[in-house]
N, C-alpha and C positions, 0 to 999 in steps of 0.2 A: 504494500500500500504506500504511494507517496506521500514521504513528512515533509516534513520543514526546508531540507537540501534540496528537495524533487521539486516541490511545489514556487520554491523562490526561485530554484532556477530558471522554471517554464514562463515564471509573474515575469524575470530580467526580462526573459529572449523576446518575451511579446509586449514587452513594456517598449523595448529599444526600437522594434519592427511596427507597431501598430499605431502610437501616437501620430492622429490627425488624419487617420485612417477613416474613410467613412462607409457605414454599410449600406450596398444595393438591393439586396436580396436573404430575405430568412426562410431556409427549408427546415422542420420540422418532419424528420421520419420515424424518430422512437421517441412518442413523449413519456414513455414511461419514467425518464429517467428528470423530469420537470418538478419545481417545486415551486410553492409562495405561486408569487403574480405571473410566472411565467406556466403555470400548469394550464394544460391545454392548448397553449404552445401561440393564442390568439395576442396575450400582450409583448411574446415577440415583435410582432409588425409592427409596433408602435418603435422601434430600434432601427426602423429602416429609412435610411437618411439622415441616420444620427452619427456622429463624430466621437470616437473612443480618443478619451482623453488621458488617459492613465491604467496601466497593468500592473496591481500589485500583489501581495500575497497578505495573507490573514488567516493564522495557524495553517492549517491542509489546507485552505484553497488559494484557487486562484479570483481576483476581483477586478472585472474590466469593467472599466467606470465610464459609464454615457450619460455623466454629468445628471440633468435635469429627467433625463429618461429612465434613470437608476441605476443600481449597478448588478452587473450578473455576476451571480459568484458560484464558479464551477469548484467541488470538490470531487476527485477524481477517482477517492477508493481504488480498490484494486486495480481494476486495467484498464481505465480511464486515460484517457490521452486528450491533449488539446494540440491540433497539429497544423500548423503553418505552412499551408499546400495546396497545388491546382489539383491534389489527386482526384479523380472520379469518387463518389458514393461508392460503400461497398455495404456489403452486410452488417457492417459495424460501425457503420458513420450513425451518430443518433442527431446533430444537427451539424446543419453547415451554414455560414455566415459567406457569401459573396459581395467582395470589396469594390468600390470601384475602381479601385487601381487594377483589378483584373485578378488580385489574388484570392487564394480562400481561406478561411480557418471553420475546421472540423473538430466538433467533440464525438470522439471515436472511442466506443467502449465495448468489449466482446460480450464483459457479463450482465450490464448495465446497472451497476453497482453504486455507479457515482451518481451524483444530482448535480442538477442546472436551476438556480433559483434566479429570478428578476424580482431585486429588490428596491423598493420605494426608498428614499432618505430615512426617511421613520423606522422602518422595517430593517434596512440595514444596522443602524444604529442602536437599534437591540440587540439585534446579532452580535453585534462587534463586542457590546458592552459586558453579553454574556460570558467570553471569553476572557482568561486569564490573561497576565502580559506574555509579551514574547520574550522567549529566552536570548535570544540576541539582540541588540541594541543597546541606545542610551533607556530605552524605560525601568527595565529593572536589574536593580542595584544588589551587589553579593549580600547586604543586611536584608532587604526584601526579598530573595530566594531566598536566605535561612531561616525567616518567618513561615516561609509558604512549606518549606519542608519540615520542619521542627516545630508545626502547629497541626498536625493530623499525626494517628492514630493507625494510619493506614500505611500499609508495605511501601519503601520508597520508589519502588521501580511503579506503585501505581497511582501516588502521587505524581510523578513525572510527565506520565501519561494522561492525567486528569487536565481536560481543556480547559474547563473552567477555571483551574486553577495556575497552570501552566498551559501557551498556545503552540501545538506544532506539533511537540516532540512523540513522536510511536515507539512502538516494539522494538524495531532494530536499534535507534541513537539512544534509547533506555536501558537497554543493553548493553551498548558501547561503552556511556558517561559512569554506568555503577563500574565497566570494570576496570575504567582508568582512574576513577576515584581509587578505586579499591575497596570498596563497600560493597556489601551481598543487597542481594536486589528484595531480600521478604525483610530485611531489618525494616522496624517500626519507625515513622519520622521522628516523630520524639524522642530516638533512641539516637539518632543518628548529632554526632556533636557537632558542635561549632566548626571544629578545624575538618571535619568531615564534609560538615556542607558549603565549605572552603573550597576544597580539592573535588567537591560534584559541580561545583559552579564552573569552574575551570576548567574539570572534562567533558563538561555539556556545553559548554562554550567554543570550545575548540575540536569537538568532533564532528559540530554541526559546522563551524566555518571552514575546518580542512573538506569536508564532503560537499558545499556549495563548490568550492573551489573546482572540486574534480567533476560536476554537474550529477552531483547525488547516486544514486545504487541502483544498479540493474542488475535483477535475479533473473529474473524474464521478463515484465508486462512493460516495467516503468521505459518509458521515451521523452526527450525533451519538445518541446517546439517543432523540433526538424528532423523527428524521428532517431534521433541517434541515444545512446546509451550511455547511462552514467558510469565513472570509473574508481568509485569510492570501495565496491566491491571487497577489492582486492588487499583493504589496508584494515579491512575490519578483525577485529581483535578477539571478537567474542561469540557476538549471534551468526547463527549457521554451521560453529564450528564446537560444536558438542562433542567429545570422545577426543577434539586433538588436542597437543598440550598446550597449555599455558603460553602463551609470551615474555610471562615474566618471571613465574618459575619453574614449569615444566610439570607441573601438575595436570591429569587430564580434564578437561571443564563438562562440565557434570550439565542435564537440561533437567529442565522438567514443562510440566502443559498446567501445575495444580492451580502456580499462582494467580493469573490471570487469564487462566485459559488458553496462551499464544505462550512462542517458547522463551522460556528465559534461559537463559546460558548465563553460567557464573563457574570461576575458580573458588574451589572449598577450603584451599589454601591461603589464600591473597585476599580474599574480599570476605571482610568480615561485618 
């Protein structure tokens, strides 16, 4: 599923290519995947003619802004793609946006997992508000992430992944950040100390910006913009790599499904 790396990277590519872009044409061929004002696929039309002003991200999605028209804010879930292309319709195009510069952008999804909302200013901004900060930037500060972890009760790796409380971060970089902190991922937040949530701020800091850098993690589905594949894959430390050793001390890393259902990999050795 694309996080935080995948989805900012797609927000860059079409934030770079699409500003001042304007759309001619909206096809609607699977509205299953529609939410809010856009269900039924009717208050699309009202986005034709209209001028995309800005592509940014917010937690998992992606949010192309047509100003007064609102903004659509695609979340991609699993095989969700949003791809900058003259290619044909296929089986898996669920809508297609044609530009008048002659290009296209397609929300291509096999399982139709993801959603497509059109959202009013009002309605955005609930959204938005719902959501925790983002772990990257100027908003939140190393004393307000050890608030946010050291005030629940709840396993840190599902703190992490809690939107509301924290935006972005999924299964694979909550996985990553426990295990370059070195922290086991079911310790309880109130357990987890100061100098702990020191050294999670800093792993979760720095394995979401080394993984923007290289355009986020392709297993299979995830694609950028332009179809191509992220190459974070290959530097990962922990998730996916269950049974082989350690990197840091050669311990082999142990999985399990109990905690949150999805896999957690952790060293039994190192991450305490």
């Amino acid at each position: 599923m694309p996080e935080l790396p995948e989805t900012e990277t797609i927000a860059r590519d079409l934030n770079g290519a699409l500003c001042g872009a304007v759309v001619r044409s909206v096809q609607v061929l699977r509205g299953d995947v529609l939410r809010g004002d856009a269900l039924g696929g009717h208050a699309l039309g009202g986005l034709v003619g209209g001028t995309i002003q800005a592509v940014s991200r917010r937690a998992k999605s992606v949010v192309i802004d047509f100003a007064l028209a609102g903004r659509l804010v695609v979340t991609p879930r699993f095989t969700g793609a949003l791809l900058l292309d003259g290619t044909p319709n296929d089986a898996y195009t669920c809508l297609r946006f044609d530009l008048v510069d002659g290009r296209a952008l397609r929300y291509h999804d096999v399982r139709r997992l993801g959603t497509v909302a059109l959202l009013a200013p009002d309605a955005f901004a609930e959204w938005n508000a719902a959501l925790g900060p983002e772990p990257i930037g100027p908003t939140l500060t190393a004393e307000r992430f050890s608030e946010i972890i050291r005030g629940s009760t709840r396993a840190v790796k599902m703190i992490l992944m809690d939107q509301k409380r924290l935006a972005g971060v999924g299964n694979i970089y909550a996985n990553e950040a426990l295990w370059r902190a070195g922290i086991r991922p079911a310790r309880r937040g109130h357990r987890v100390t100061h100098a702990q949530c020191a050294a999670l701020f800093t792993g979760l800091q720095s394995v979401l910006t080394e993984s923007i850098a290289l355009r986020g993690t392709t297993f299979r589905d995830y694609r950028d913009a332009y179809g191509g594949h992220g190459g974070f894959a290959a530097r990962l430390q922990a998730y996916g790599r269950a049974g082989a050793p350690c990197q840091r001390c050669g311990d082999a890393l142990q999985s399990t499904h109990a905690l949150d259902g999805r896999q957690t990999v952790w060293c039994t050795a190192c991450q305490r």
